[in-house]
C-alpha positions in Angstrom: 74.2 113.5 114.6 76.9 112.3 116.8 74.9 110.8 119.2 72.7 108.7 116.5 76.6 107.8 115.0 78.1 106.0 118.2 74.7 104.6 118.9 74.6 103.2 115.4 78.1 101.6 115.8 77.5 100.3 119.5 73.9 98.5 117.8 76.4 97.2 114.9 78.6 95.7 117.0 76.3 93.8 119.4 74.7 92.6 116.3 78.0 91.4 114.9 79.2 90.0 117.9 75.6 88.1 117.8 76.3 86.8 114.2 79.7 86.1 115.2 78.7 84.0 117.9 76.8 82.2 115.1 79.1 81.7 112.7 81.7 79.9 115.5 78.8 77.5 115.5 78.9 77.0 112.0 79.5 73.3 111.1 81.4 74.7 108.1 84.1 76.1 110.3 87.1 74.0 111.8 87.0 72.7 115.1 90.4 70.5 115.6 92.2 74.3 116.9 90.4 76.8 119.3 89.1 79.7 117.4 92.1 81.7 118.8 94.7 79.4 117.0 93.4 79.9 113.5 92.6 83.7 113.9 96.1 83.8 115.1 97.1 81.7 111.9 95.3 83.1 109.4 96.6 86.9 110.3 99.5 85.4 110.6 99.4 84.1 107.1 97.8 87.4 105.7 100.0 89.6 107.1 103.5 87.8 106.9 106.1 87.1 109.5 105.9 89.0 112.3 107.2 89.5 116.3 105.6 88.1 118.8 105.2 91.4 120.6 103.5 92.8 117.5 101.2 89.6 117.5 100.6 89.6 120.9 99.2 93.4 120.2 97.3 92.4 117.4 95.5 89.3 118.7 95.0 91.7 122.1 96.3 88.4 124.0 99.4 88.0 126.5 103.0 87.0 125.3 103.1 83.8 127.3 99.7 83.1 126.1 100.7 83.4 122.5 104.1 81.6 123.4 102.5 78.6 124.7 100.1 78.7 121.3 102.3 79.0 118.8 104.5 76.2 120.6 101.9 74.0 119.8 101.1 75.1 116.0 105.1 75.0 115.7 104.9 71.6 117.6 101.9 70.4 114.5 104.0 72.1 111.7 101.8 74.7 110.6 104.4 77.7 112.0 107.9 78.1 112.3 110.2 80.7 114.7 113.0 82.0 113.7 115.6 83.9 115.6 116.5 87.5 114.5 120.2 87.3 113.7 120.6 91.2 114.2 118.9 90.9 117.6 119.0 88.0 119.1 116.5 88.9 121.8 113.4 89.0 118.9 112.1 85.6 117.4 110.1 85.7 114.1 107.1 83.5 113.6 105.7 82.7 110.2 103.6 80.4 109.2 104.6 76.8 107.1 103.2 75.7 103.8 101.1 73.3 106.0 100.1 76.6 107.9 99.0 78.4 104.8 97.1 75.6 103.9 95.3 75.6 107.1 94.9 79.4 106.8 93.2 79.3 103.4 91.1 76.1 103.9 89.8 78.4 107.4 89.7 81.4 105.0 87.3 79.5 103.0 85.1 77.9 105.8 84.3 81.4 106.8 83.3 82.6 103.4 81.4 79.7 103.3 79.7 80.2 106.9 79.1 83.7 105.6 77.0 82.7 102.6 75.2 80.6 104.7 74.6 83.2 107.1 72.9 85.4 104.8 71.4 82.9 102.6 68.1 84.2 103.0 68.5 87.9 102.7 66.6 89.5 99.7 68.8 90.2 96.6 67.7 94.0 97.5 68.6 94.1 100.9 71.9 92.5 99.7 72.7 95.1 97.4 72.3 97.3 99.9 73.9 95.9 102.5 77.0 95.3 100.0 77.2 99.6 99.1 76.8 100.4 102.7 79.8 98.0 103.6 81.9 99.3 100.5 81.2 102.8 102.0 82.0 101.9 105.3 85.3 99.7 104.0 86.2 103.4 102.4 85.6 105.3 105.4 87.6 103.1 107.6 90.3 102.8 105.0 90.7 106.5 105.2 90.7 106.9 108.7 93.4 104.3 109.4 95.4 106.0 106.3 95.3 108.8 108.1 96.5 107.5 111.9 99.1 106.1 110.0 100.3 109.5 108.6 100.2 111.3 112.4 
């Protein structure tokens, strides 16, 4: 069973990768920012101000890397840093009302790439599809409920 499992999730993932690849190419989704940038944004905007050590961990990217981005979204007005005044080595980034407006318009090209994407699956197959992923949603839920605890 555990061998069919992990080959399952490798075969997921080079087929998500593939239909990720797909969706960058979208025309629905916004080209005026690298990909980076608005992932950057958008979990930025999800998940509230944040560090840019905690950023850099999330986005799996380097702190200079992410310095020298969010210098330029500052720069455009769609994020803001702001110096800890209990620790004046950390700097805060959130993102502007401009930001969130970027965010939620990306937000919304996605969902809209994603329709498109699966536009032509049977109403079957997509009910399917839908309880496997609510399942799977549960599953991983659970598991990172449980890191969280140890």
């Amino acid at each position: 069973m555990r061998k069919e499992f992990i080959n399952l999730i490798e075969q997921n993932v080079l087929i998500l990768d593939r239909l990720g690849d797909r969706l960058k190419n979208h025309p629905a989704v916004l080209t005026e920012y690298p990909r980076q940038h608005l992932t950057a944004l958008v979990r930025l905007h999800i998940g509230g101000r944040a560090k840019l050590k905690d950023i850099a961990r999330r986005e799996f990217a380097s702190a200079p890397n992410l310095c020298a981005m969010f210098r330029r979204l500052e720069q455009d007005g769609l994020v803001k840093r702001t110096v800890d005044e209990n620790d004046r080595r950390n700097t805060w980034y959130s993102v502007t009302d401009a930001g969130a407006n970027l965010a939620d318009h990306s937000i919304e090209s996605f969902r809209i790439s994603i329709d498109d994407l699966f536009s032509d699956i049977t109403k079957e197959d997509e009910s399917k599809l839908t309880d496997a992923l609510k399942t799977m949603n549960n599953i991983l839920i659970n598991m990172e409920n449980n890191s969280e605890k140890n």
